[in-house]
C-alpha positions as CSV (number, residue, x, y, z in Angstrom):
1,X,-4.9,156.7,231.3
2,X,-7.9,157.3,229.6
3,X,-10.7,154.9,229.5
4,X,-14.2,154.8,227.6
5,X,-16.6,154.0,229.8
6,X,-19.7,152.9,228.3
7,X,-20.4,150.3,230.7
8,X,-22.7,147.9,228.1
9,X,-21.2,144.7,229.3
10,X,-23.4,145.2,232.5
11,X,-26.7,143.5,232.9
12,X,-26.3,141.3,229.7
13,X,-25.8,144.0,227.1
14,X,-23.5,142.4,224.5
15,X,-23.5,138.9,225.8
16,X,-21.8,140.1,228.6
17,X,-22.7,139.8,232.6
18,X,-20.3,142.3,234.5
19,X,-21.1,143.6,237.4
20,X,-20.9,147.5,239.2
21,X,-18.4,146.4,241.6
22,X,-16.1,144.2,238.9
23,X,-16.1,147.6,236.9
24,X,-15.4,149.4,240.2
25,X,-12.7,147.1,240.8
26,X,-11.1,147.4,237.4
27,X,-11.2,151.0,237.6
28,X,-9.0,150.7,240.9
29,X,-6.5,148.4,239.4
30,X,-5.9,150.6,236.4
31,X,-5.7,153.7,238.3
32,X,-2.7,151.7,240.4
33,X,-0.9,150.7,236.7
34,X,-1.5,154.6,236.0
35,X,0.0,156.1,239.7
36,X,-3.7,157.5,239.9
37,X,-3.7,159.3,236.8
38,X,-6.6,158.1,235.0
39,X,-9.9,159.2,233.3
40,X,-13.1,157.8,232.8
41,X,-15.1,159.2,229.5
42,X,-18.8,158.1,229.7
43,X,-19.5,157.6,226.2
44,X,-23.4,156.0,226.4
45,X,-24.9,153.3,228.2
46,X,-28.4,151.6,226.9
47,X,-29.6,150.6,230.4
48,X,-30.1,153.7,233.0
49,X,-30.3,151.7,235.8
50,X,-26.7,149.9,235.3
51,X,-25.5,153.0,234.0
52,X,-26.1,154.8,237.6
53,X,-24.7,151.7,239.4
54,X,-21.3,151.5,237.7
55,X,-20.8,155.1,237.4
56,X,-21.2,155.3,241.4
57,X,-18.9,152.3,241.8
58,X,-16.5,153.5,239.6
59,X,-16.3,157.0,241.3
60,X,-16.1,155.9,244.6
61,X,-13.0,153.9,243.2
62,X,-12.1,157.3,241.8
63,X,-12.2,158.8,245.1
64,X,-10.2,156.2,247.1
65,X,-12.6,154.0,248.3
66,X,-10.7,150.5,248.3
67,X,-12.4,147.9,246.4
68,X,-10.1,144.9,248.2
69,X,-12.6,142.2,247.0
70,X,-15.1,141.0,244.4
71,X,-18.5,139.3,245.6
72,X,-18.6,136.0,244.6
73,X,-21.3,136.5,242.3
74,X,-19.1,138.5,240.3
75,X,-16.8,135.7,239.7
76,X,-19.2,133.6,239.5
77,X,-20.8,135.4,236.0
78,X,-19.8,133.9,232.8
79,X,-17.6,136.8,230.7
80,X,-19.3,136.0,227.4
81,X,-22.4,133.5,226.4
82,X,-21.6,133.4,222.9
């Protein structure tokens, strides 16, 4: 599976409010559907900082870290504002 990972929904970009450890997350669950055989392509990312903090989260998923649970404040976050 290959997945652009641009990672703009985090911290607001777009509208949107997702969070390092929801994409983290995500990236887990897909590489289950896939039997592990997934890539991420980092194609941009306008914020640095949230940039840094989903690409770790995302390769510690990578690497097997288990992501069992989302923090509340992730579920909390509204998906869209528009």
């Amino acid at each position: 599976m290959l997945v652009s990972a641009g990672f703009n929904a985090m911290g607001g970009s777009d509208g949107y409010n997702v969070t390092a450890e929801c994409f983290a997350f995500m990236t887990q669950e897909l590489g289950r559907h896939a039997e592990g055989r997934i890539v991420l392509a980092l194609e941009g990312g306008s914020n640095l900082v949230s940039l840094s903090q989903a690409c770790e989260m995302c390769t510690r998923s990578l690497l097997g870290e288990q992501i069992t649970h989302l923090p509340a404040r992730s579920l909390k976050c509204a998906p869209n504002t528009y």
